[in-house]
PDB file with SEQRES, HELIX, SHEET and CRYST1 records, atoms N, CA, C and O in Angstrom:
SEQRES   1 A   74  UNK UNK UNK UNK UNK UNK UNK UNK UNK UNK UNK UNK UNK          
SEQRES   2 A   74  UNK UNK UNK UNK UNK UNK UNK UNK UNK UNK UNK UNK UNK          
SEQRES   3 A   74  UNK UNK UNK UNK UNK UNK UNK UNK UNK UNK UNK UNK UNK          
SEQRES   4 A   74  UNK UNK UNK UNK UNK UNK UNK UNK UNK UNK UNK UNK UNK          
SEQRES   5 A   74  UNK UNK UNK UNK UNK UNK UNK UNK UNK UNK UNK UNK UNK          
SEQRES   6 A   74  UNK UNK UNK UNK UNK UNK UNK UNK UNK                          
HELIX    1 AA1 UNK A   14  UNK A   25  1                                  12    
HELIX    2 AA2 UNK A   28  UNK A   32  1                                   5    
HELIX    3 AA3 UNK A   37  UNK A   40  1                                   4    
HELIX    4 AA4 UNK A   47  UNK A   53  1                                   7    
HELIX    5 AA5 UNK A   56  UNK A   70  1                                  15    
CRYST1    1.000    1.000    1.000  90.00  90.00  90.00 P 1           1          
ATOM      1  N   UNK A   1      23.581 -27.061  -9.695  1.00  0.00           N  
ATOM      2  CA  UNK A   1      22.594 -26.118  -9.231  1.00  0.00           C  
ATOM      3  C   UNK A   1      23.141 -25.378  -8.014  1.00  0.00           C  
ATOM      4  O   UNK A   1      23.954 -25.725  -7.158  1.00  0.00           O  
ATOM      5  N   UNK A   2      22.328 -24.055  -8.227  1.00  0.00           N  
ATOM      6  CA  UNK A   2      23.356 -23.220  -6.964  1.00  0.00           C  
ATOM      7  C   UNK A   2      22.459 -23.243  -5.943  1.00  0.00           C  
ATOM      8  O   UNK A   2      21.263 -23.019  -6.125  1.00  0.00           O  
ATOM      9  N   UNK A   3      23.103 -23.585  -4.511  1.00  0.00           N  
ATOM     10  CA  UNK A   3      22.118 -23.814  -3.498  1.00  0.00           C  
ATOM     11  C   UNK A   3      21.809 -22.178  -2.864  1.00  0.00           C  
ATOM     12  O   UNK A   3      22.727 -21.359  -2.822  1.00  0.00           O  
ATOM     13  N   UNK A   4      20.353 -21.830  -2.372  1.00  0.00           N  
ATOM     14  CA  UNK A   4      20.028 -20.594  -1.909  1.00  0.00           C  
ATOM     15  C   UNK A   4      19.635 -20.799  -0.388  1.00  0.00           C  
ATOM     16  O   UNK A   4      18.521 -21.266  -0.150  1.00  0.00           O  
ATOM     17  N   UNK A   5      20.169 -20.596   0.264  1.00  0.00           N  
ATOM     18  CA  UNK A   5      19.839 -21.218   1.943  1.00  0.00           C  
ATOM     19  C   UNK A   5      18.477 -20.045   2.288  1.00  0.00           C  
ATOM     20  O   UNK A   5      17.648 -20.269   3.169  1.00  0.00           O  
ATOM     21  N   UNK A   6      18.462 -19.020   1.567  1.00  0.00           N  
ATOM     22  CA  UNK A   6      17.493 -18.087   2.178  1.00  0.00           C  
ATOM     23  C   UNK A   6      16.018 -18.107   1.314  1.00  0.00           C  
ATOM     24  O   UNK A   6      15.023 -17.429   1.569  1.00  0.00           O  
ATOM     25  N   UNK A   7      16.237 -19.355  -0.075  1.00  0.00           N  
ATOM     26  CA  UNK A   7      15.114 -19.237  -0.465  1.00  0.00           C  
ATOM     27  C   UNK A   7      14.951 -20.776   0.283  1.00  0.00           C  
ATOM     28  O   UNK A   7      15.925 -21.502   0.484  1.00  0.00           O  
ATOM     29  N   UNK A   8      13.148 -21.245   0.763  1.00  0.00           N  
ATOM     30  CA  UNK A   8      12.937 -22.402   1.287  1.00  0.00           C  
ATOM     31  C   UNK A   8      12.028 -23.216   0.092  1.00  0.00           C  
ATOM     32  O   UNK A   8      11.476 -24.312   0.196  1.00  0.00           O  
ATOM     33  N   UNK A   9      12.079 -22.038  -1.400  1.00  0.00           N  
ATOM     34  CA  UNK A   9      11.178 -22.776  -2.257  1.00  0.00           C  
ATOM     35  C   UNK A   9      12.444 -22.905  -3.501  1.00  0.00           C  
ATOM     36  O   UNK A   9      11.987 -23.507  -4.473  1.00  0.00           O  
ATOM     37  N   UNK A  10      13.690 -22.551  -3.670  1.00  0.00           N  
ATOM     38  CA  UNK A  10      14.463 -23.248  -4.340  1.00  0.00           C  
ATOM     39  C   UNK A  10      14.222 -24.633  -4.463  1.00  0.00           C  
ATOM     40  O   UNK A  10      14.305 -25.442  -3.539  1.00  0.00           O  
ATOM     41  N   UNK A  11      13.797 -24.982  -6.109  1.00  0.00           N  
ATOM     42  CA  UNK A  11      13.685 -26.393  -6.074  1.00  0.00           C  
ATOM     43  C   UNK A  11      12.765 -27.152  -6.008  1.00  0.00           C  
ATOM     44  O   UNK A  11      12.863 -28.365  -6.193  1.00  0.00           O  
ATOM     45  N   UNK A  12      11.496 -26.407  -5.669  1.00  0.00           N  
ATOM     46  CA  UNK A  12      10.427 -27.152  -5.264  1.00  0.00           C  
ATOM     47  C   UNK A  12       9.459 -26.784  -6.516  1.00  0.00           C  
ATOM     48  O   UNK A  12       9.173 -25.660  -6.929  1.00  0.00           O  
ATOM     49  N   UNK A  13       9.113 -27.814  -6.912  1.00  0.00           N  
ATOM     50  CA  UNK A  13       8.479 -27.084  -8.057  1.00  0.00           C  
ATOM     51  C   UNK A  13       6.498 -27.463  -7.452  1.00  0.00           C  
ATOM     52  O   UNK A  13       6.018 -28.337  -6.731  1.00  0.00           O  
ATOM     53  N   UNK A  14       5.999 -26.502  -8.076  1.00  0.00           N  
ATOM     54  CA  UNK A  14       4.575 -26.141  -8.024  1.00  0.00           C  
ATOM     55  C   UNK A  14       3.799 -27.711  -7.754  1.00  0.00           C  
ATOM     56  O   UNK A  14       3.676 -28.044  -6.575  1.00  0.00           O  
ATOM     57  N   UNK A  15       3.517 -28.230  -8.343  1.00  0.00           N  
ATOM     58  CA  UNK A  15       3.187 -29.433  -8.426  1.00  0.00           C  
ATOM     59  C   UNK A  15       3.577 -29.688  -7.161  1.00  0.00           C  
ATOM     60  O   UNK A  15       2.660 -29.638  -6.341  1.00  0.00           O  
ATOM     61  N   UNK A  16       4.507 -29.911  -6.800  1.00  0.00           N  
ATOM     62  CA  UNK A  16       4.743 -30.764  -5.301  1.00  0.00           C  
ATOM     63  C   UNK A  16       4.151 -29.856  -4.125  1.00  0.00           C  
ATOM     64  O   UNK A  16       3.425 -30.243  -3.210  1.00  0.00           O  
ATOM     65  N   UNK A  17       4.616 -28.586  -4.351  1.00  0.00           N  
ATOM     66  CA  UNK A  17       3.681 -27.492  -3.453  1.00  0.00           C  
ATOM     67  C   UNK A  17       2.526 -27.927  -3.207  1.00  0.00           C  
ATOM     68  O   UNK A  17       2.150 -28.308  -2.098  1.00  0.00           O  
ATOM     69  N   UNK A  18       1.634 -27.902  -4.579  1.00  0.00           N  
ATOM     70  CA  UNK A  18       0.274 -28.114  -4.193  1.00  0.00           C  
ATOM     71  C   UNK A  18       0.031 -29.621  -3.612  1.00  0.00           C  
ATOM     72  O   UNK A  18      -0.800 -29.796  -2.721  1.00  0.00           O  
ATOM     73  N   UNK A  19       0.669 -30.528  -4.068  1.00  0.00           N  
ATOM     74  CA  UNK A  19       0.206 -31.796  -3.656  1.00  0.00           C  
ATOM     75  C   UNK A  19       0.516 -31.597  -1.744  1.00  0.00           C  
ATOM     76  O   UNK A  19      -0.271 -31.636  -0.799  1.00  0.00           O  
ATOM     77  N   UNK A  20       1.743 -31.423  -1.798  1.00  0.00           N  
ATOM     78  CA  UNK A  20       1.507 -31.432  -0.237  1.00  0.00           C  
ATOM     79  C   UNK A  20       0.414 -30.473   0.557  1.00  0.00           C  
ATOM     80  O   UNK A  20      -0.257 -30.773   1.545  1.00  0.00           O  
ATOM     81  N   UNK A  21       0.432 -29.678   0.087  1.00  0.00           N  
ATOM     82  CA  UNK A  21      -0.917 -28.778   0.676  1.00  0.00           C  
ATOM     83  C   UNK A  21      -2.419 -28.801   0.731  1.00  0.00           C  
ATOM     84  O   UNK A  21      -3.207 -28.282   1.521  1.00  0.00           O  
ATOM     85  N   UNK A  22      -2.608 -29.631  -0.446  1.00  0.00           N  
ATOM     86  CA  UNK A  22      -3.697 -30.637  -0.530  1.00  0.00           C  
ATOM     87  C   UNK A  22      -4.200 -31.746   0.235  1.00  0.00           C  
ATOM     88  O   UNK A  22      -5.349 -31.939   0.632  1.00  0.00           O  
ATOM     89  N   UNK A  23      -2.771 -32.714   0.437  1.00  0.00           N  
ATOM     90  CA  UNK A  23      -2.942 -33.626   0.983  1.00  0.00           C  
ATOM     91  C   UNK A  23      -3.011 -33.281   2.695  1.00  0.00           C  
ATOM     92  O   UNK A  23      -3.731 -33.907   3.473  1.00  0.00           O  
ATOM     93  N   UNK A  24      -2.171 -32.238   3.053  1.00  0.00           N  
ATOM     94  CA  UNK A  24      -1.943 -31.294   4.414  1.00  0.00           C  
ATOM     95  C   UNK A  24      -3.301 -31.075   4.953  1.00  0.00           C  
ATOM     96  O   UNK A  24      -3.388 -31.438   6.126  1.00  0.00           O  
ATOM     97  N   UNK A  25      -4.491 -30.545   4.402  1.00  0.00           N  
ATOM     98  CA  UNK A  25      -5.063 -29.518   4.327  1.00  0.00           C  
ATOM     99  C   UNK A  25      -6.151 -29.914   3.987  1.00  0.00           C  
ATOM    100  O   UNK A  25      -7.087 -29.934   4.785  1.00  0.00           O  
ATOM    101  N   UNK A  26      -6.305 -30.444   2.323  1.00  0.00           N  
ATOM    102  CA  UNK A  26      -7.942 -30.610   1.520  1.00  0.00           C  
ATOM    103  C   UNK A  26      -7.455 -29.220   0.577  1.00  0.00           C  
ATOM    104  O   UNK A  26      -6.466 -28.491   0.487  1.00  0.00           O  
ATOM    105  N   UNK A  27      -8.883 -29.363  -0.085  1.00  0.00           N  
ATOM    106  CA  UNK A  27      -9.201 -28.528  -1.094  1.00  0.00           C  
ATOM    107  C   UNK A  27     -10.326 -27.525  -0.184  1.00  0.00           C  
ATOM    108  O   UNK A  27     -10.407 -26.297  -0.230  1.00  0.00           O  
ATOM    109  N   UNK A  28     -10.839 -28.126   0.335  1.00  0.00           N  
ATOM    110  CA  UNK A  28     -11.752 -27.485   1.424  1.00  0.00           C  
ATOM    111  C   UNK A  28     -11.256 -26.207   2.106  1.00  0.00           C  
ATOM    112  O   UNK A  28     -11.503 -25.027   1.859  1.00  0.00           O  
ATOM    113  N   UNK A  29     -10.296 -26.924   3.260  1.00  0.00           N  
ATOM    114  CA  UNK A  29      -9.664 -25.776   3.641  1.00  0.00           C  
ATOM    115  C   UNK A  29      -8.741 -25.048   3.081  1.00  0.00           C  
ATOM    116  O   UNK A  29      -8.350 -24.030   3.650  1.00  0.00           O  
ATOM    117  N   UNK A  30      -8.275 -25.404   1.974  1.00  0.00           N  
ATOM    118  CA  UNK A  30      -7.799 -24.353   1.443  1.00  0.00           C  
ATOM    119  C   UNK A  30      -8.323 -23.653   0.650  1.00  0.00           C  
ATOM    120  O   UNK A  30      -7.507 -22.952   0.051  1.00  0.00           O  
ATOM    121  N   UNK A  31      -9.420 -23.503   0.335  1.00  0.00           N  
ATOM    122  CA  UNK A  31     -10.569 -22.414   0.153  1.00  0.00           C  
ATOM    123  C   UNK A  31     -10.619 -21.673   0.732  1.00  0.00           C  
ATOM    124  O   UNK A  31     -10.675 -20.528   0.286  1.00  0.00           O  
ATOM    125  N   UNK A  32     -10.624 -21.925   1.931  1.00  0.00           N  
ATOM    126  CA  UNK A  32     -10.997 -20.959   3.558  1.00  0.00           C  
ATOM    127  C   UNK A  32      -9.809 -19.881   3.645  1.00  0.00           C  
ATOM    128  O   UNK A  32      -9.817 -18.666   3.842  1.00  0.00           O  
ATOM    129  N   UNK A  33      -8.605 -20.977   3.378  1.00  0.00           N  
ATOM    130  CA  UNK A  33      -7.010 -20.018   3.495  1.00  0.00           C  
ATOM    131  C   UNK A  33      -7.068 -19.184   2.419  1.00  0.00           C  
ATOM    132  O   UNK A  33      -6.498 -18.100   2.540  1.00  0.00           O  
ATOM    133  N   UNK A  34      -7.499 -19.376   1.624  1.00  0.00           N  
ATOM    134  CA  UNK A  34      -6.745 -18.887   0.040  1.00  0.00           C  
ATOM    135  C   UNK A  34      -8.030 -18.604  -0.719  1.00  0.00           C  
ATOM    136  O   UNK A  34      -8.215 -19.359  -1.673  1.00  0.00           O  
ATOM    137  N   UNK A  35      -8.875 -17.762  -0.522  1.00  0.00           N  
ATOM    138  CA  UNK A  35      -9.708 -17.225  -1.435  1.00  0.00           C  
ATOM    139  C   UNK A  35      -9.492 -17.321  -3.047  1.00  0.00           C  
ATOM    140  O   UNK A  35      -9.455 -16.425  -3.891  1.00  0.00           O  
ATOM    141  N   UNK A  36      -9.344 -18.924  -3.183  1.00  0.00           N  
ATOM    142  CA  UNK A  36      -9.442 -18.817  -5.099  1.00  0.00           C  
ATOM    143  C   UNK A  36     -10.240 -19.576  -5.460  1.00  0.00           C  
ATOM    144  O   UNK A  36     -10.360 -20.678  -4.925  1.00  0.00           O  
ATOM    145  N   UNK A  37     -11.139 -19.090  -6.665  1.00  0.00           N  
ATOM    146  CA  UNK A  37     -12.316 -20.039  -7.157  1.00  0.00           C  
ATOM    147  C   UNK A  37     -11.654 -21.656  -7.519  1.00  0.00           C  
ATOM    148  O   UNK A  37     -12.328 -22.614  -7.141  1.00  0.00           O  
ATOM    149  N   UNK A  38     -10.597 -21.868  -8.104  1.00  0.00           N  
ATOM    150  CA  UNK A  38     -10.129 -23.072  -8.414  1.00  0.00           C  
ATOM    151  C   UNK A  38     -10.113 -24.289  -7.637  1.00  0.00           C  
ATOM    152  O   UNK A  38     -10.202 -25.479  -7.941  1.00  0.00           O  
ATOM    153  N   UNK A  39      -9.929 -23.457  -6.194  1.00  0.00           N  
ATOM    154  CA  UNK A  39      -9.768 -24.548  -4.830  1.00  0.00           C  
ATOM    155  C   UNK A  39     -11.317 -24.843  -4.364  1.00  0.00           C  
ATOM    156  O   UNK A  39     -11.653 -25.992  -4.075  1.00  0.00           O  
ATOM    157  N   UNK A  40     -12.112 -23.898  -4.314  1.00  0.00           N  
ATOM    158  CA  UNK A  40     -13.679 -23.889  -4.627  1.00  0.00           C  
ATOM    159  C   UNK A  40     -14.631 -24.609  -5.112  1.00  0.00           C  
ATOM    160  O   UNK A  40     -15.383 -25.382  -4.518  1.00  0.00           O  
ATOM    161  N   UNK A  41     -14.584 -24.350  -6.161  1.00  0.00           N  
ATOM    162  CA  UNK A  41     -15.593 -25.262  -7.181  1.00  0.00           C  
ATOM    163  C   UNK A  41     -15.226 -25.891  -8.383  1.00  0.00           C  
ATOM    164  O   UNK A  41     -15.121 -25.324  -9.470  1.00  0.00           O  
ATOM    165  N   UNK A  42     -14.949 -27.605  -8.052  1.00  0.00           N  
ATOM    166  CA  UNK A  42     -14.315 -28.894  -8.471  1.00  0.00           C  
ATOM    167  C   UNK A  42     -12.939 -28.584  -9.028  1.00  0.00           C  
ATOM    168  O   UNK A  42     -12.494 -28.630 -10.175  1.00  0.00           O  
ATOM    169  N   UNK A  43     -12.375 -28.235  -7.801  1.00  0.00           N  
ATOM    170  CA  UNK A  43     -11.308 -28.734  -7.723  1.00  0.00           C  
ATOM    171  C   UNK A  43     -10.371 -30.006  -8.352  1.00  0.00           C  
ATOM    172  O   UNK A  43     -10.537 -31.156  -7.944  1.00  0.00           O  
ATOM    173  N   UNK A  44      -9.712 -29.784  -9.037  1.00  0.00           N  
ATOM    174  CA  UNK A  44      -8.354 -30.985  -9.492  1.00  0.00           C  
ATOM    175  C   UNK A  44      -7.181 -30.226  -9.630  1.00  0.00           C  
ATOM    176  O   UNK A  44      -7.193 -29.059 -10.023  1.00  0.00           O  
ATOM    177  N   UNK A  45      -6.198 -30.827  -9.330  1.00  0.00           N  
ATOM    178  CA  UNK A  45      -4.886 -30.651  -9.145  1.00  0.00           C  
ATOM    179  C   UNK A  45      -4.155 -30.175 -10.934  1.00  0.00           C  
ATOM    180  O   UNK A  45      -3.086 -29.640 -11.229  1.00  0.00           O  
ATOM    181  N   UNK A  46      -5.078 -30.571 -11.628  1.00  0.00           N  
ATOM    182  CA  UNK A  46      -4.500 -30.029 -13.554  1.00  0.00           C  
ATOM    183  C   UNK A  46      -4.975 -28.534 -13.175  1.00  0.00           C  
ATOM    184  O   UNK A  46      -4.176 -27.612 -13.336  1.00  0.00           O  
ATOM    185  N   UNK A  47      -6.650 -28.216 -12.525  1.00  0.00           N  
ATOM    186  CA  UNK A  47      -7.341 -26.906 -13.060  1.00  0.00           C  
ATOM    187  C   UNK A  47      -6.054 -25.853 -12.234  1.00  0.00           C  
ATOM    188  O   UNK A  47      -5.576 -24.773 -12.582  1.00  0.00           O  
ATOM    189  N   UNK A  48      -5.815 -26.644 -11.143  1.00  0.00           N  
ATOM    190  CA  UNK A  48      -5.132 -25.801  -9.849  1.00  0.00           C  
ATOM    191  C   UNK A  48      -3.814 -25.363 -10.786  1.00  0.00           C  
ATOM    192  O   UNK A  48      -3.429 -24.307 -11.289  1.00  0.00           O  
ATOM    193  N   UNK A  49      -3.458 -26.382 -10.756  1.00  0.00           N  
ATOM    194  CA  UNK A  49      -1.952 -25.846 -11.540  1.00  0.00           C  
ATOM    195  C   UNK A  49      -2.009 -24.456 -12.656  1.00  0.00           C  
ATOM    196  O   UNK A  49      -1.602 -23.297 -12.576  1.00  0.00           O  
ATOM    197  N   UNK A  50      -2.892 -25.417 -13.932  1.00  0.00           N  
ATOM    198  CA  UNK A  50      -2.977 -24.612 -14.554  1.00  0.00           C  
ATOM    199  C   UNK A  50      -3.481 -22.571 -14.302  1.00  0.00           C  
ATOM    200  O   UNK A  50      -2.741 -21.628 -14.580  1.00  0.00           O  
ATOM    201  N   UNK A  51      -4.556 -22.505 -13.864  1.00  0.00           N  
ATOM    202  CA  UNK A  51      -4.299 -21.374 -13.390  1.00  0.00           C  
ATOM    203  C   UNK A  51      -3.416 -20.847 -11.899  1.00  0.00           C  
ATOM    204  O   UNK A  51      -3.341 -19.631 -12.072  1.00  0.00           O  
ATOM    205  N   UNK A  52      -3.067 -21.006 -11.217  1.00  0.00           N  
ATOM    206  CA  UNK A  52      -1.670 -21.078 -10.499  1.00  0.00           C  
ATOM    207  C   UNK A  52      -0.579 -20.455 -11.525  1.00  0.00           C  
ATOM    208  O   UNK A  52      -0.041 -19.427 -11.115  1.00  0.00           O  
ATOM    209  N   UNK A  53      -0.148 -20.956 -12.881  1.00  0.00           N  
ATOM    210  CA  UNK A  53       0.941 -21.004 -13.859  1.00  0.00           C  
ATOM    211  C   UNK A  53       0.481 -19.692 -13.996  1.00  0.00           C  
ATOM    212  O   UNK A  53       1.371 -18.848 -13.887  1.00  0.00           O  
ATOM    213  N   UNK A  54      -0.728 -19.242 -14.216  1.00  0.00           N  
ATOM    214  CA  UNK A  54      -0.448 -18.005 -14.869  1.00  0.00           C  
ATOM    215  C   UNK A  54      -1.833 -16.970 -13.917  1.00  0.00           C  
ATOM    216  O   UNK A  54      -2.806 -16.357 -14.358  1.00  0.00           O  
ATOM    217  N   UNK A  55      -1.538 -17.085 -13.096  1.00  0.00           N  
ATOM    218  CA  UNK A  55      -1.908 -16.040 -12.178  1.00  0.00           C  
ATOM    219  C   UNK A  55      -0.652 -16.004 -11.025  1.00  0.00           C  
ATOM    220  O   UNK A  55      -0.480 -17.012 -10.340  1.00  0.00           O  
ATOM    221  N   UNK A  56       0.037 -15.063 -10.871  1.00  0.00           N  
ATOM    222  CA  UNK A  56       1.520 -14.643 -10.045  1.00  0.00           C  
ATOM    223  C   UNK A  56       0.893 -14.226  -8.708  1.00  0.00           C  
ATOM    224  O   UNK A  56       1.098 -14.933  -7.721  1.00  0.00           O  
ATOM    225  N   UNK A  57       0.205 -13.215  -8.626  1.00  0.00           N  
ATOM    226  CA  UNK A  57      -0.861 -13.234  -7.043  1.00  0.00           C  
ATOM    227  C   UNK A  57      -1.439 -14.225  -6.676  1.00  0.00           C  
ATOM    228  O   UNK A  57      -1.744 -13.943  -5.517  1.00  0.00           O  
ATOM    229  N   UNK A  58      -1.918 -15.525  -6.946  1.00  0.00           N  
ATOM    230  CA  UNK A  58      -2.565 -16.433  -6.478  1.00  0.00           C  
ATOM    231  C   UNK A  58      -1.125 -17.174  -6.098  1.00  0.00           C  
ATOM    232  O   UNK A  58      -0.733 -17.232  -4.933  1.00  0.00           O  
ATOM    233  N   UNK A  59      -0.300 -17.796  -7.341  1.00  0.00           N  
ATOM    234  CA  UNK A  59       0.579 -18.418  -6.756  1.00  0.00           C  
ATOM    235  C   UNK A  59       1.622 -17.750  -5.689  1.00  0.00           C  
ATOM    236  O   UNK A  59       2.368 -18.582  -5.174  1.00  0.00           O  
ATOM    237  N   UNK A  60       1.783 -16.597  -5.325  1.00  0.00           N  
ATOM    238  CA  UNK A  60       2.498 -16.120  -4.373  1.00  0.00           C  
ATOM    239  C   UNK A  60       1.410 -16.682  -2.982  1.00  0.00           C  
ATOM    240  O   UNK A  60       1.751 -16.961  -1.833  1.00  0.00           O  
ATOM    241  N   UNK A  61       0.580 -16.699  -3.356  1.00  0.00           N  
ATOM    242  CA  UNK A  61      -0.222 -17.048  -2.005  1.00  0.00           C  
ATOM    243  C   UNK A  61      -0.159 -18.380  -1.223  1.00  0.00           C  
ATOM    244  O   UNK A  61      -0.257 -18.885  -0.105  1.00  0.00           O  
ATOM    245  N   UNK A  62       0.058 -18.610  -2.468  1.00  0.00           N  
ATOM    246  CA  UNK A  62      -0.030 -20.655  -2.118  1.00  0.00           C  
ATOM    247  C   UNK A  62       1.472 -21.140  -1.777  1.00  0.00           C  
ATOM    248  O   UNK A  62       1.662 -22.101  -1.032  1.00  0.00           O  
ATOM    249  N   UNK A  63       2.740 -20.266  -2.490  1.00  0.00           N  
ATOM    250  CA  UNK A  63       3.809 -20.348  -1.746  1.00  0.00           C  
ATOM    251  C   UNK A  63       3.598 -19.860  -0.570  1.00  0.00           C  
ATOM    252  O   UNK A  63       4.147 -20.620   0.227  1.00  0.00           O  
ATOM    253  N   UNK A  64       3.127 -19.050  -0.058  1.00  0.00           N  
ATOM    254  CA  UNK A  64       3.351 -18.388   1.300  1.00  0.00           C  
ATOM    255  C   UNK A  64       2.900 -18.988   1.959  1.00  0.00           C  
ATOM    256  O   UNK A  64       3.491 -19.099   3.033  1.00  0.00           O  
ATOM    257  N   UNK A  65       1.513 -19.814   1.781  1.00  0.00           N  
ATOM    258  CA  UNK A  65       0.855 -21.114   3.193  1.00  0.00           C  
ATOM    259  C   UNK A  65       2.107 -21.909   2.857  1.00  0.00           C  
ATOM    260  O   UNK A  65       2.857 -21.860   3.832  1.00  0.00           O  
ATOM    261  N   UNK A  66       2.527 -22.480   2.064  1.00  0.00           N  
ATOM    262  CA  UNK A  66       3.499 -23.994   1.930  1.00  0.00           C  
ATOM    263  C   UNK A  66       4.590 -23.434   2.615  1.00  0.00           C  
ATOM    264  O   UNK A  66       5.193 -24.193   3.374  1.00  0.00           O  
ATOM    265  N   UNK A  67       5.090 -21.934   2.486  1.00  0.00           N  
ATOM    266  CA  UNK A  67       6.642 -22.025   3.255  1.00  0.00           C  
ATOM    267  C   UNK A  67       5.441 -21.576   4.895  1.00  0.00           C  
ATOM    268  O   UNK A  67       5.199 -22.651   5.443  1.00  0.00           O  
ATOM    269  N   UNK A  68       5.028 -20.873   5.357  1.00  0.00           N  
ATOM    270  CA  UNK A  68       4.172 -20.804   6.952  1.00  0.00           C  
ATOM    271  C   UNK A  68       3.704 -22.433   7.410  1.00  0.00           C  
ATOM    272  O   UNK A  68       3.464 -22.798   8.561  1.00  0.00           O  
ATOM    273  N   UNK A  69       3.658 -23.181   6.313  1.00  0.00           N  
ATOM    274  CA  UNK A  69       3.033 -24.778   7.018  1.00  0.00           C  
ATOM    275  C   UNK A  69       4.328 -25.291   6.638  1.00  0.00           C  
ATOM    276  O   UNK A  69       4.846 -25.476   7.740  1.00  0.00           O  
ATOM    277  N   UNK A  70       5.189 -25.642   5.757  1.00  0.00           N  
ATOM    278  CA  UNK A  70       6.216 -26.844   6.016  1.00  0.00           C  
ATOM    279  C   UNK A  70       7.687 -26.161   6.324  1.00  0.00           C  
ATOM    280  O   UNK A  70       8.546 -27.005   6.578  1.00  0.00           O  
ATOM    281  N   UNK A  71       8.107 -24.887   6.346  1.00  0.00           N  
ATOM    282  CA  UNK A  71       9.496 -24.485   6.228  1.00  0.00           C  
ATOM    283  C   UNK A  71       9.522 -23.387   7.453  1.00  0.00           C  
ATOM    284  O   UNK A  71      10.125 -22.315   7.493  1.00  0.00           O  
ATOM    285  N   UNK A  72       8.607 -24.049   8.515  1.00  0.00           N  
ATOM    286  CA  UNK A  72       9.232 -22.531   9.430  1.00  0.00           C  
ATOM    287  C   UNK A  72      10.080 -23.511  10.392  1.00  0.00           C  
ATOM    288  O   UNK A  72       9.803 -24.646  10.782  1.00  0.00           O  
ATOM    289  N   UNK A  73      11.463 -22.510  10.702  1.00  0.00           N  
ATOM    290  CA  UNK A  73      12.472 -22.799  11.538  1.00  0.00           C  
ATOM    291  C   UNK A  73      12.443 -23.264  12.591  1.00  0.00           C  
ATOM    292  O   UNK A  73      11.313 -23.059  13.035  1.00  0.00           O  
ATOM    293  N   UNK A  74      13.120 -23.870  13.396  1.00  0.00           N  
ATOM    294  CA  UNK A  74      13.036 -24.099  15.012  1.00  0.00           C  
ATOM    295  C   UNK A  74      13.362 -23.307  15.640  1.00  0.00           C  
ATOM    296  O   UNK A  74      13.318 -23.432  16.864  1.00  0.00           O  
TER     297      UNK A  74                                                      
END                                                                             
């Protein structure tokens, strides 16, 4: 695998995204962050994924809290 030093989500696949951001956070507040019905109303980590997979604007969003909460530089 070719390493990308400038991407911080090389590698990380979705699933682990959300789990850490979940566990980071809640489902709660990330409602508050991330305006999506999924995180909203009954929430599970299958419904999340699944639409996540196929909405590209939502999941750009949820990368962007995970690299602003776990990948900013010193």
């Amino acid at each position: 695998m070719e390493k990308q030093p400038n991407n911080p989500l090389h590698g990380v696949k979705l699933v682990t995204i959300l789990e850490k951001l979940e566990g980071y956070y809640g489902y709660e507040v990330l409602a508050d962050k991330i305006r999506i019905r999924c995180f909203e109303h009954n929430p599970s980590l299958k419904s999340c994924l699944k639409f996540l997979r196929r909405t590209p604007w939502a999941r750009r969003k949820v990368e962007d809290l995970y690299v602003r909460t776990f990948c900013r530089s010193s």
